[in-house]
N, C-alpha and C positions, 0 to 999 in steps of 0.2 A: 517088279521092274519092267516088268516087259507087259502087261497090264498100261503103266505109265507110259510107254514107248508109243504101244498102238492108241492111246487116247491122244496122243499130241500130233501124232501122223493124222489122223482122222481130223481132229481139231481144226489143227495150225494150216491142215492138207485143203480142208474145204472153205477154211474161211479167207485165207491169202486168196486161193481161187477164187472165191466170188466177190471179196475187194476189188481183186484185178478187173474183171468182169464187169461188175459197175466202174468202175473209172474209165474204163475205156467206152461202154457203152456210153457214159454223159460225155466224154470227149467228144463224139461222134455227134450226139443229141444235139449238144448244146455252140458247137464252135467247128464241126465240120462245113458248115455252109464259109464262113472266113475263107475258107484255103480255096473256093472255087469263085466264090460271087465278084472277086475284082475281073477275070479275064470273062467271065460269063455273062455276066450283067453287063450288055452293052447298049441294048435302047433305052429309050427316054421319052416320061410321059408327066403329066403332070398329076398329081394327088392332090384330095382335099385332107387335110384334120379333122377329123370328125367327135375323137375323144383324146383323153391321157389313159397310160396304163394305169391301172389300179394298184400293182405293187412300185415300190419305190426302187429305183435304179441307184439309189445314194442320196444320203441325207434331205431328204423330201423331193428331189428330180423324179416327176412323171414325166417318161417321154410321151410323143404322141402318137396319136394311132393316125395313118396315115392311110385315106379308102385311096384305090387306082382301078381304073377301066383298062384291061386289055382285050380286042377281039370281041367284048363287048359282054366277058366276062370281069365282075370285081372282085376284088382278091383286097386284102389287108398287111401293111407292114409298119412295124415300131421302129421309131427313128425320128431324127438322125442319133446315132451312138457316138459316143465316145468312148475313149479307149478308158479316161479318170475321170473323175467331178469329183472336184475341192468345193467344200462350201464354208466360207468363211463368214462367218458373223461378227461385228463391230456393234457392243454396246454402248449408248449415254445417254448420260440421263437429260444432256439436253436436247436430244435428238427428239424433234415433234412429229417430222412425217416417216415414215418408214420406205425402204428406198433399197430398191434391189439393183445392183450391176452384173456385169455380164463382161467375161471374155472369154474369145473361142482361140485356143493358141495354135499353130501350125501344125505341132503332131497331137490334134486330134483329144486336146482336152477341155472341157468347160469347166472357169472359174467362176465362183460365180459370189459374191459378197453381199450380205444384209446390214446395212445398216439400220437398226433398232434400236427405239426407246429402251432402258433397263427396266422400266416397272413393269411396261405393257408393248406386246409383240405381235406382230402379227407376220407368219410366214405365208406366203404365195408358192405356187409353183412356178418355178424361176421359165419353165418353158410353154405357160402359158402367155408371159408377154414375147417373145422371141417367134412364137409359131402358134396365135391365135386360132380357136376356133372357127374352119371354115375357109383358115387361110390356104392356099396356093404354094404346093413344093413339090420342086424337082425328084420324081421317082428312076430308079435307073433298076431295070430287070433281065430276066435273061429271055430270049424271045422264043427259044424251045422249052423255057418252061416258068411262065410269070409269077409264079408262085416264088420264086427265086429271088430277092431283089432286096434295096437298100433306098435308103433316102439321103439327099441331097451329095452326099460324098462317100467313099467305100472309107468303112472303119475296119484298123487292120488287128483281128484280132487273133493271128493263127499265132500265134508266143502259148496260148492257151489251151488250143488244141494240142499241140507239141508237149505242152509240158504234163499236161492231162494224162494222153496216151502214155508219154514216157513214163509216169509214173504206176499207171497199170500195167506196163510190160514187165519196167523193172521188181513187180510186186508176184505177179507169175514167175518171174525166174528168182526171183530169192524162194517162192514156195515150191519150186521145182529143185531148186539146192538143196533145200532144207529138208523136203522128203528123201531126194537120195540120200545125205548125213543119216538121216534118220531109219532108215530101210539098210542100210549098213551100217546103222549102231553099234551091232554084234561083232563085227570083225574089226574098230576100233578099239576093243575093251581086251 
């Protein structure tokens, strides 16, 4: 019994902790810049497109990679973001050209719709026609540190940082509960 006690102390003790740990460390990674770059980011310069990312942001959206001069240093940023991307497709079969649409809504989503042949399709990356190669966009950075920075409009994405972190805190102190329950087993019984 007490054999079982200390494996689940040990267990439960170091694995909550290092869940906790990654979750807060990717909070940080991944969605700490959100909570600073809207008041931070306050110049403005212009960018070229030079590629798309390689991984996919949702149902085939490559954003694009976006080169900027500052100081007469180039730095790199992917953008612009959205918060969602919907991608809806519309089959038929008497549909002959293939035919992508496009809307960007107010809070920060792109819809984005295929109309497609049934037998035979062809997808595009919907933001290669919106922000061609080589095209011209609005960069906005932070001027103490360029490396900083967002394209054409601040996406607001700290709902994710927030919920991130919450969840790695909350996960330390359930393993921090659970170790005291546990290290006072004996005097429950």
């Amino acid at each position: 019994m007490v054999e079982n006690i200390l494996f689940l102390k040990i267990f439960f003790g170091t694995f909550l902790a290092i869940s906790g740990f990654v979750v807060v460390f990717l909070a940080f990674k991944l969605f700490y810049k959100y909570l600073i770059q809207e008041e931070r980011c306050s110049s403005k310069t212009k960018g070229i497109v030079k590629k798309y990312t390689f991984a996919s942001s949702g149902d085939g959206i490559h954003l694009p990679v976006v080169y900027y001069q500052v100081n007469g240093a180039e730095y790199t940023v992917v953008g612009p973001e959205y918060k969602f991307y919907l991608v809806k497709t519309k089959r038929s079969v008497a549909t002959t050209e293939n035919k992508t649409s496009f809307e960007e809504t107010d809070d920060q989503k792109l819809i984005v719709t295929h109309h497609v042949n049934s037998f035979i399709s062809i997808y595009r990356n919907p933001m290669q026609e919106l922000y061609p190669i080589d095209s011209e966009i609005d960069v906005y950075y932070d001027p103490n540190n360029p490396k900083l920075s967002y394209v054409l409009r601040y996406c607001d994405r700290k709902f994710w940082f927030w919920s991130m972190a919450s969840i790695g805190f909350v996960t330390w102190f359930f393993d921090i509960f659970l170790l005291f329950f546990l290290f006072n087993y004996d005097s429950f019984l």
